[in-house]
PDB file as gemmi writes it, atoms N, CA and C in Angstrom:
CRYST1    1.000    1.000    1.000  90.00  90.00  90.00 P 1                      
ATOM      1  N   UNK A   1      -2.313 -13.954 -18.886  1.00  0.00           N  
ATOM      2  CA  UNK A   1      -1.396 -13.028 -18.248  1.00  0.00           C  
ATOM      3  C   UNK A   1      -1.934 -12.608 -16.882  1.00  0.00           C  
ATOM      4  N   UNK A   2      -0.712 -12.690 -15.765  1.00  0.00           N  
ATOM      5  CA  UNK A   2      -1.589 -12.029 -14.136  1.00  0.00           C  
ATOM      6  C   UNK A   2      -1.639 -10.701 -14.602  1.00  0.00           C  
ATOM      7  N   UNK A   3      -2.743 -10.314 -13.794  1.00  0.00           N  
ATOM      8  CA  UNK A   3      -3.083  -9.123 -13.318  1.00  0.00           C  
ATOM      9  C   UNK A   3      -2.541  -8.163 -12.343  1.00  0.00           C  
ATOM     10  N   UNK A   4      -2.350  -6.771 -12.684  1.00  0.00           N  
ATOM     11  CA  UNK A   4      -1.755  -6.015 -12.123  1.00  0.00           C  
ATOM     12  C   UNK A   4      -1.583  -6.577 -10.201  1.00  0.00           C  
ATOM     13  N   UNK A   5      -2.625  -6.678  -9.867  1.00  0.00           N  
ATOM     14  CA  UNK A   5      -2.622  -7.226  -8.337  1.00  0.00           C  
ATOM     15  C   UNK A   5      -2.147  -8.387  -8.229  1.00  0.00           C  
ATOM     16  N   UNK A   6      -2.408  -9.523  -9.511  1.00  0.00           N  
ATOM     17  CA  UNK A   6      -1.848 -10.379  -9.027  1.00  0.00           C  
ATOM     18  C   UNK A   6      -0.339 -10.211  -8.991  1.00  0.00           C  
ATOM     19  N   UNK A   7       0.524  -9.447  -9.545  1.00  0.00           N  
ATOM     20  CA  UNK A   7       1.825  -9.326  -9.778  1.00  0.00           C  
ATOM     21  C   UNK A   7       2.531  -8.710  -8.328  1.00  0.00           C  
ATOM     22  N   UNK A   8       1.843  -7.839  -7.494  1.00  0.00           N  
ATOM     23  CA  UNK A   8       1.879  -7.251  -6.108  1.00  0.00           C  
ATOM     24  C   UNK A   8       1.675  -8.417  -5.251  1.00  0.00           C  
ATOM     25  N   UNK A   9       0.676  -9.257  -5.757  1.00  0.00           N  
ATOM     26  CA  UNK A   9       0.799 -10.574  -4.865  1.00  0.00           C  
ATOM     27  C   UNK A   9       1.803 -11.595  -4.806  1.00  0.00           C  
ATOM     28  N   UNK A  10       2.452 -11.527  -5.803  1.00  0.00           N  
ATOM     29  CA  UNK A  10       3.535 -12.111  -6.696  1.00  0.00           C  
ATOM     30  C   UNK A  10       4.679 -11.288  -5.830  1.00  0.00           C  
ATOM     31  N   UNK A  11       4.314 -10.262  -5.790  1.00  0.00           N  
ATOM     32  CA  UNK A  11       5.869  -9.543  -4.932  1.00  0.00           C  
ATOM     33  C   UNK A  11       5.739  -9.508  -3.471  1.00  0.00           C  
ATOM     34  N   UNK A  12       4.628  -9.625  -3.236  1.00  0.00           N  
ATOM     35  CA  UNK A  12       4.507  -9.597  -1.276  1.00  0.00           C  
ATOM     36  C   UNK A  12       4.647 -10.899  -0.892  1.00  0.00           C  
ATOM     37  N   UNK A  13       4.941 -12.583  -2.056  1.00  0.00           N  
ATOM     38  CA  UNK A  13       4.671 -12.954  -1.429  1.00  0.00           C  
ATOM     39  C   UNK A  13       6.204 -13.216  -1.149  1.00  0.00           C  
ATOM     40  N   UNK A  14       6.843 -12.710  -1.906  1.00  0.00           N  
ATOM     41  CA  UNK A  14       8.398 -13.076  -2.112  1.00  0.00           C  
ATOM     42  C   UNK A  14       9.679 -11.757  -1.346  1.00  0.00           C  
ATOM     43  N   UNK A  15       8.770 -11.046  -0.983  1.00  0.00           N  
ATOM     44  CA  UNK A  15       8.927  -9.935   0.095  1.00  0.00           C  
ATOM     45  C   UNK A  15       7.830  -9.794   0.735  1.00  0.00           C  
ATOM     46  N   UNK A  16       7.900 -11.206   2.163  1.00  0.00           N  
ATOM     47  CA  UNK A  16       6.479 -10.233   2.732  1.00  0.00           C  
ATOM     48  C   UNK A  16       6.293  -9.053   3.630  1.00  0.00           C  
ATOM     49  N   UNK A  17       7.985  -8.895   4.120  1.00  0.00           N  
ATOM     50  CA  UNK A  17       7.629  -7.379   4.802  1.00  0.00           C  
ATOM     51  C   UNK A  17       7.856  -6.208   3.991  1.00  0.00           C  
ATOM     52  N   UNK A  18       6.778  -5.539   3.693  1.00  0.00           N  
ATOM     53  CA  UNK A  18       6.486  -4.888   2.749  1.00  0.00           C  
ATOM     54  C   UNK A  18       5.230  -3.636   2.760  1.00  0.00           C  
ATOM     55  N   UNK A  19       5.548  -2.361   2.844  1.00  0.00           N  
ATOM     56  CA  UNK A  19       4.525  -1.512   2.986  1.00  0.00           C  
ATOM     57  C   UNK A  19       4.361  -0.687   1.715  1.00  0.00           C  
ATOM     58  N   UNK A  20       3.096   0.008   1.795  1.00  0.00           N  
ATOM     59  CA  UNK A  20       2.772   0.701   0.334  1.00  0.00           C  
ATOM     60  C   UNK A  20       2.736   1.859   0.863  1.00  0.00           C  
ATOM     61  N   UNK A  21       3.535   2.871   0.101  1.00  0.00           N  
ATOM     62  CA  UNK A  21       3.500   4.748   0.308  1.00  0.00           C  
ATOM     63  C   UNK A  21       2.822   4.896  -0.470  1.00  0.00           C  
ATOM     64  N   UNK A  22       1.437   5.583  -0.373  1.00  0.00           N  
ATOM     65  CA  UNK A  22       0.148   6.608  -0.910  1.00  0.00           C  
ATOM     66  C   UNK A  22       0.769   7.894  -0.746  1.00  0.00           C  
ATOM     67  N   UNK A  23       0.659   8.528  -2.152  1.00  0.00           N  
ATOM     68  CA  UNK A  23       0.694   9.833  -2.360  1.00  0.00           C  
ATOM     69  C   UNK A  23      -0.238  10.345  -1.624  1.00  0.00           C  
ATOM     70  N   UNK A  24      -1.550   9.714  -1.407  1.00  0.00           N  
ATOM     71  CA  UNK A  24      -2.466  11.068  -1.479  1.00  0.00           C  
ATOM     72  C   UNK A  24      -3.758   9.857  -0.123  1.00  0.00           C  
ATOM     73  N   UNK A  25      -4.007  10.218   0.918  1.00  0.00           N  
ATOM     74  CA  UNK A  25      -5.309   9.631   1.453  1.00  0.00           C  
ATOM     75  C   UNK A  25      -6.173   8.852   0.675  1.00  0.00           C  
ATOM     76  N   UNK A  26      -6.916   8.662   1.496  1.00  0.00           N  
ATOM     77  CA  UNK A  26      -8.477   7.834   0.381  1.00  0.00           C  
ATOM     78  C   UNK A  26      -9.407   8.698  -0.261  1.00  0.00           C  
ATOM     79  N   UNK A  27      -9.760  10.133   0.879  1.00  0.00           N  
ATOM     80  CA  UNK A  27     -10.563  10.954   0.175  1.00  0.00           C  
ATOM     81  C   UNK A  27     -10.111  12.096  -0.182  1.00  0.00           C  
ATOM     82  N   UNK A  28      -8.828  11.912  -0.447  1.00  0.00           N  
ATOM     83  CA  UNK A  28      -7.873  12.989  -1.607  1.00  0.00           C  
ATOM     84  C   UNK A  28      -8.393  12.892  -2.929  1.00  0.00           C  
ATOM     85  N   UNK A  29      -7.606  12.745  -3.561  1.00  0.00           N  
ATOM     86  CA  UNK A  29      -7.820  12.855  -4.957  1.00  0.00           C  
ATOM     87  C   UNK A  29      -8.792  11.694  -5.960  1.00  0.00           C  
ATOM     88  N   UNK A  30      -9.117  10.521  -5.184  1.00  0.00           N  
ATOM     89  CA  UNK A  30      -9.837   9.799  -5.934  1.00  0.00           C  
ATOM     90  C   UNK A  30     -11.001   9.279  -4.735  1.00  0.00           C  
ATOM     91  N   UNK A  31     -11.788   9.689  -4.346  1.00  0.00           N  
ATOM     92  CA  UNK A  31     -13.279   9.636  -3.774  1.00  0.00           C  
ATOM     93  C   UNK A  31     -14.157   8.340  -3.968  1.00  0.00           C  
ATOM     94  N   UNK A  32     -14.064   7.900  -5.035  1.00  0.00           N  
ATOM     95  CA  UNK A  32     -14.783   6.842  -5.567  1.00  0.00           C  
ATOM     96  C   UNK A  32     -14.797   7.152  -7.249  1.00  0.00           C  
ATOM     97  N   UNK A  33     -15.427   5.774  -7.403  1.00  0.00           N  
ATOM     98  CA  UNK A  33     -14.997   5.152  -9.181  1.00  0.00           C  
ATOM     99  C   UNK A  33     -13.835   4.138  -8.989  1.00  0.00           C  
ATOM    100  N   UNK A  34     -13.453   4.543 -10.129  1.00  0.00           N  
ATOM    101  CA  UNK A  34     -12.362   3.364 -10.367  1.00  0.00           C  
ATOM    102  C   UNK A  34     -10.864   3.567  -9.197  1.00  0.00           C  
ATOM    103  N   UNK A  35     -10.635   4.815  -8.615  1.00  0.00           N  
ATOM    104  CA  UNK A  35      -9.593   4.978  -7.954  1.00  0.00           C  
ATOM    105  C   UNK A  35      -9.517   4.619  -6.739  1.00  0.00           C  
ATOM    106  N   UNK A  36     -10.738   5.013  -6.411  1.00  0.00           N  
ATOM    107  CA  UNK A  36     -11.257   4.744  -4.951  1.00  0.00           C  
ATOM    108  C   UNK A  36     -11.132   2.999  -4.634  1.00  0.00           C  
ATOM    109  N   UNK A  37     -11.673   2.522  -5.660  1.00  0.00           N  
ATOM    110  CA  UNK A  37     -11.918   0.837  -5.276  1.00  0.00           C  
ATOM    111  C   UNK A  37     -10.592   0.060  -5.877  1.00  0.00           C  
ATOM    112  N   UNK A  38      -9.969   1.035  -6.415  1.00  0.00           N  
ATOM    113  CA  UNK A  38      -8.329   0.480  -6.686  1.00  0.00           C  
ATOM    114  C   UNK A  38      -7.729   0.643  -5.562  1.00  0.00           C  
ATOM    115  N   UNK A  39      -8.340   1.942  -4.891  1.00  0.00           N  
ATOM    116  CA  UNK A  39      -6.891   2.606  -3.023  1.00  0.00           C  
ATOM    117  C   UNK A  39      -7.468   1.069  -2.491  1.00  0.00           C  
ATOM    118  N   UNK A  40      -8.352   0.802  -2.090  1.00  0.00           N  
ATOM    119  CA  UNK A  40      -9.436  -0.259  -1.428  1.00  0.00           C  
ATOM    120  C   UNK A  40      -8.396  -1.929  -1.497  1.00  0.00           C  
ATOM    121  N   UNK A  41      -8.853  -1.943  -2.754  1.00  0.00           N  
ATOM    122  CA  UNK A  41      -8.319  -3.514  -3.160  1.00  0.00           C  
ATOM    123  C   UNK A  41      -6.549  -3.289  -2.264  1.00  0.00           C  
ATOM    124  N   UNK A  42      -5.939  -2.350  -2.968  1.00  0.00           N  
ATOM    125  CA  UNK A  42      -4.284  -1.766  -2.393  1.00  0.00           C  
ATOM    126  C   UNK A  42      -4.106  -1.995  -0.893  1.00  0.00           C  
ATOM    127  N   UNK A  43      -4.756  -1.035  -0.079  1.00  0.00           N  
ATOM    128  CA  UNK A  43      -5.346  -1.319   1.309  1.00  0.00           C  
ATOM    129  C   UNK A  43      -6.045  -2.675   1.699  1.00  0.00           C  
ATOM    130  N   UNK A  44      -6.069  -3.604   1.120  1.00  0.00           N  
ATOM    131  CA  UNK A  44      -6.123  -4.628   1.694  1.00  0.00           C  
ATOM    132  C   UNK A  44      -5.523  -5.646   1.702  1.00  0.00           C  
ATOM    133  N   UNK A  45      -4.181  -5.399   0.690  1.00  0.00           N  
ATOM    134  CA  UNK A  45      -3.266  -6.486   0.762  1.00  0.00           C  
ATOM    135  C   UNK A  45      -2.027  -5.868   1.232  1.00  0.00           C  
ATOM    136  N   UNK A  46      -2.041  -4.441   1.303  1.00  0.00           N  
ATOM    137  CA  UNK A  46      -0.824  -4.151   2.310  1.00  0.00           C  
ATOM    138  C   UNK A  46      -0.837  -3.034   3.135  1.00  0.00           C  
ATOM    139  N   UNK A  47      -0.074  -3.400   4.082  1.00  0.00           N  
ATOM    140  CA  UNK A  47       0.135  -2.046   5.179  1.00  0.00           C  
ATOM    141  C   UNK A  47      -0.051  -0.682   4.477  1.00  0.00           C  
ATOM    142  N   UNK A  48      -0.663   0.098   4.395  1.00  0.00           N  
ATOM    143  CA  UNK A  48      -0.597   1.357   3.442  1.00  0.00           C  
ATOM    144  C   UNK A  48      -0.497   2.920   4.324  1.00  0.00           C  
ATOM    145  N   UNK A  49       0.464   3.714   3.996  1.00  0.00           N  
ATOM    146  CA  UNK A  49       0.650   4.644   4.734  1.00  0.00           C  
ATOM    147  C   UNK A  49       0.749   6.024   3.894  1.00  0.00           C  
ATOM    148  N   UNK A  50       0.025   7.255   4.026  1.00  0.00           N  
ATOM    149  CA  UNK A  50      -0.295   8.274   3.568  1.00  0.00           C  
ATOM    150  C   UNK A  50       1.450   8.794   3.294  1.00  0.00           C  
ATOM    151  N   UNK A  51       2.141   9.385   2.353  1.00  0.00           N  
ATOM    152  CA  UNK A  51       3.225   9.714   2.788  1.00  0.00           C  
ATOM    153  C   UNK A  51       3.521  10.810   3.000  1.00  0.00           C  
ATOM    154  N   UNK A  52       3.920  10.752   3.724  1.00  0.00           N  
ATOM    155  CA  UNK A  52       4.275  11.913   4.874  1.00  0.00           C  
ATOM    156  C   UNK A  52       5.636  11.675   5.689  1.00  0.00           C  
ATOM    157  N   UNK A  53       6.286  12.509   6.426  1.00  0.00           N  
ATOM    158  CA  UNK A  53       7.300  12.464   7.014  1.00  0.00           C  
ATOM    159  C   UNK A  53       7.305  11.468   8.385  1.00  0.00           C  
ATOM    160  N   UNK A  54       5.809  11.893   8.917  1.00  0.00           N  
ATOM    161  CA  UNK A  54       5.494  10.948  10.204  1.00  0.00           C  
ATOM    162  C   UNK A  54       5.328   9.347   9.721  1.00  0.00           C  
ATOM    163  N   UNK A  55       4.401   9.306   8.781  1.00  0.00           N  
ATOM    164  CA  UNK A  55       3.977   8.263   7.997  1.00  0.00           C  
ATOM    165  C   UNK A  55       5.118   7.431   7.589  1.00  0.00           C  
ATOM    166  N   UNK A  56       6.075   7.963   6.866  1.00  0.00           N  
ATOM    167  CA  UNK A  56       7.368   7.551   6.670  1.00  0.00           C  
ATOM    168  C   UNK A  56       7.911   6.448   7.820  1.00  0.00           C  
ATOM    169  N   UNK A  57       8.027   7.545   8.913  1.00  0.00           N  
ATOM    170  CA  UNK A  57       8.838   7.048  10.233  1.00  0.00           C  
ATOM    171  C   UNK A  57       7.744   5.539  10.501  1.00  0.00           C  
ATOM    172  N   UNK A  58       6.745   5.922  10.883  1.00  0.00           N  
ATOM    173  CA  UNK A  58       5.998   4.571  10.567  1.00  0.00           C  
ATOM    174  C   UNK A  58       5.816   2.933   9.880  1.00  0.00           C  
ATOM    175  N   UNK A  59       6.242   3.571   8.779  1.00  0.00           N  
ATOM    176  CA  UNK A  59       6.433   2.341   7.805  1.00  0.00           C  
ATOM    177  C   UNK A  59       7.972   2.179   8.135  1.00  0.00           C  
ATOM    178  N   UNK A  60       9.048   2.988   8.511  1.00  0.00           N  
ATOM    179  CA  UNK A  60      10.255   2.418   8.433  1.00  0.00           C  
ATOM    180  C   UNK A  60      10.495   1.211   9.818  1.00  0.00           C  
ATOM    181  N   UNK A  61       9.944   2.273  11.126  1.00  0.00           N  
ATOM    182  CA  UNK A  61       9.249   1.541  12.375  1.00  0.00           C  
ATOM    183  C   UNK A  61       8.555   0.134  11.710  1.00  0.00           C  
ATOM    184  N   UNK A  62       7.818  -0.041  11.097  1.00  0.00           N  
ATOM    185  CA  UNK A  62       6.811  -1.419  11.047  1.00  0.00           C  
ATOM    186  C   UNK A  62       7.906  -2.781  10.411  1.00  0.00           C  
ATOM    187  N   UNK A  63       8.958  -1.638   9.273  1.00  0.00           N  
ATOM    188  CA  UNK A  63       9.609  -2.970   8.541  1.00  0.00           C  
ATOM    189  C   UNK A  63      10.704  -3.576   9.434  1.00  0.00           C  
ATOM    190  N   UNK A  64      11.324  -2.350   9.971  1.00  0.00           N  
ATOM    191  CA  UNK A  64      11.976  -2.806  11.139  1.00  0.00           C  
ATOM    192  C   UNK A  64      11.917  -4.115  11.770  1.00  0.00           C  
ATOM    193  N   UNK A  65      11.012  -3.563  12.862  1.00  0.00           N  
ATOM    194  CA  UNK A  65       9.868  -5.002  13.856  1.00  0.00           C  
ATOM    195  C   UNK A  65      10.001  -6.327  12.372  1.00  0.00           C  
ATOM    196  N   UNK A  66       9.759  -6.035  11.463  1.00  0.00           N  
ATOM    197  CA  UNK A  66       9.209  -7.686  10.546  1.00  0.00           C  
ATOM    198  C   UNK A  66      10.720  -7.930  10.201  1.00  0.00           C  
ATOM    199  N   UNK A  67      11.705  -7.592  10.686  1.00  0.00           N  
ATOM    200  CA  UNK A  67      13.224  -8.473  10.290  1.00  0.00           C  
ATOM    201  C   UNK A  67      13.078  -9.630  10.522  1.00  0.00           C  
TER     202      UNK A  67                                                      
END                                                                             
Protein backbone atom coordinates (compact mmCIF):
# COMPACT_ATOMS: atom_id res chain seq x y z
CA UNK A 1 0.00 0.00 0.00
CA UNK A 2 1.49 3.87 -0.89
CA UNK A 3 2.17 5.89 1.71
CA UNK A 4 0.52 8.82 2.95
CA UNK A 5 3.16 11.08 0.83
CA UNK A 6 3.22 8.89 -1.67
CA UNK A 7 -0.58 9.50 -2.31
CA UNK A 8 0.18 13.64 -2.30
CA UNK A 9 2.66 12.62 -4.86
CA UNK A 10 0.07 10.74 -6.57
CA UNK A 11 -2.06 14.00 -6.47
CA UNK A 12 0.59 16.71 -7.41
CA UNK A 13 1.45 14.75 -10.00
CA UNK A 14 -1.99 14.76 -11.60
CA UNK A 15 -2.56 18.39 -10.38
CA UNK A 16 0.69 19.95 -10.55
CA UNK A 17 -0.39 23.42 -9.79
CA UNK A 18 -1.01 22.95 -6.46
CA UNK A 19 -0.30 24.68 -3.03
CA UNK A 20 -0.55 23.46 0.64
CA UNK A 21 -2.48 25.82 3.41
CA UNK A 22 -0.67 25.29 6.96
CA UNK A 23 -2.74 26.00 9.79
CA UNK A 24 -0.07 26.87 11.88
CA UNK A 25 4.00 27.97 10.90
CA UNK A 26 6.87 25.55 11.49
CA UNK A 27 7.59 26.77 14.98
CA UNK A 28 3.92 26.91 16.00
CA UNK A 29 2.59 24.12 17.30
CA UNK A 30 4.91 21.28 16.34
CA UNK A 31 8.78 22.36 16.95
CA UNK A 32 10.25 19.09 16.29
CA UNK A 33 9.53 15.18 16.63
CA UNK A 34 7.36 13.67 14.50
CA UNK A 35 5.42 17.00 13.38
CA UNK A 36 8.13 19.03 12.72
CA UNK A 37 9.81 16.47 10.18
CA UNK A 38 6.27 15.74 8.78
CA UNK A 39 5.82 20.15 8.17
CA UNK A 40 9.55 19.41 6.51
CA UNK A 41 8.94 16.38 4.21
CA UNK A 42 5.22 18.67 3.29
CA UNK A 43 7.46 21.75 2.57
CA UNK A 44 9.33 20.08 0.24
CA UNK A 45 7.10 18.78 -2.16
CA UNK A 46 4.87 21.75 -2.20
CA UNK A 47 4.52 25.42 -2.26
CA UNK A 48 3.37 25.78 1.44
CA UNK A 49 1.77 28.87 2.81
CA UNK A 50 0.96 29.78 6.55
CA UNK A 51 -2.83 30.55 6.29
CA UNK A 52 -3.61 33.65 6.59
CA UNK A 53 -5.53 36.21 4.65
CA UNK A 54 -2.23 37.65 3.00
CA UNK A 55 -0.95 34.11 2.61
CA UNK A 56 -4.17 33.21 0.99
CA UNK A 57 -3.85 36.08 -1.61
CA UNK A 58 -0.49 34.48 -2.29
CA UNK A 59 -1.25 31.07 -3.04
CA UNK A 60 -4.32 32.28 -5.08
CA UNK A 61 -1.60 34.82 -6.94
CA UNK A 62 0.91 31.68 -7.48
CA UNK A 63 -2.00 29.25 -8.95
CA UNK A 64 -3.06 31.86 -11.06
CA UNK A 65 0.54 32.49 -12.89
CA UNK A 66 0.64 28.19 -13.23
CA UNK A 67 -2.67 28.23 -15.65
Amino acid sequence: NPSGMEYFRMFKKKFPHIVWLNPAERQGWFRSGYWGRTYDIIANEFDMYTLTVENLEKALKKLMVNK
